[in-house]
C-alpha positions in Angstrom: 20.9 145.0 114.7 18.0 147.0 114.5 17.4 149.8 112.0 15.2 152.8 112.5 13.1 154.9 109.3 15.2 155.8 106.5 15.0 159.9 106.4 15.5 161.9 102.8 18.1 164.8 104.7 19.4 166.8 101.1 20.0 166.6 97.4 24.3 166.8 97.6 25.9 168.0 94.1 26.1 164.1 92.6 23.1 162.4 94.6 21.9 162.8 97.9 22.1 162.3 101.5 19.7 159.9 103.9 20.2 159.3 107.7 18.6 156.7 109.9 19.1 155.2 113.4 20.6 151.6 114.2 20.5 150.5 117.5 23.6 147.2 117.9 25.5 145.2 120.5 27.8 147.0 122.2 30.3 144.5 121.4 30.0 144.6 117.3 32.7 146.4 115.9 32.0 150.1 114.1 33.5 148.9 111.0 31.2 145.7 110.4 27.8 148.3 111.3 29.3 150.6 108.7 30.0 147.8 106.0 26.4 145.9 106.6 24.7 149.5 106.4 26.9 150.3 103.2 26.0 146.8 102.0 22.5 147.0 102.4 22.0 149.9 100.9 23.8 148.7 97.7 21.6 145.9 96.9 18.8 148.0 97.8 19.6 150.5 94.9 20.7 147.9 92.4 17.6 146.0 92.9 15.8 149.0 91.9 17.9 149.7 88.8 19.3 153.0 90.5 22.8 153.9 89.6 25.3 155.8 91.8 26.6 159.0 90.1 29.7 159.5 90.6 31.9 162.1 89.7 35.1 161.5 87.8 37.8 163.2 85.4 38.6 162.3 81.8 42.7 162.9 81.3 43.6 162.8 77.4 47.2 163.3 77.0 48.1 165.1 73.3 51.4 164.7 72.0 52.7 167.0 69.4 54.1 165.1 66.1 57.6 165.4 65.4 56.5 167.8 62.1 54.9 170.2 64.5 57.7 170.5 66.6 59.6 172.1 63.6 
């Protein structure tokens, strides 16, 4: 596989997007180029130190106590 530049394309809400060209064998399957671009590009940030922010929901359940309910 060959892979082209690596293009800055827009800050998204929790990071930001990049594009690039990759030129492959016709007969390598879709998902293995999409998992060995993904893969790459993991190492690449945690060898930097750069963390993926991602966006997540904190769910605290509150029960009443039986004296409240009274």
């Amino acid at each position: 596989m060959i892979y082209g530049p690596v293009y800055f394309m827009a800050y998204e809400t929790t990071g930001f997007r990049v594009a690039t060209t990759v030129y492959f064998p016709a007969n390598v399957p879709t998902e293995e180029l999409v998992s060995d671009v993904n893969l790459r590009v993991n190492k690449a940030l945690a060898e930097n130190g750069i963390e993926v922010p991602y966006p997540y929901i904190n769910v605290v359940e509150k029960r009443q106590s039986s004296d409240a309910a009274n």
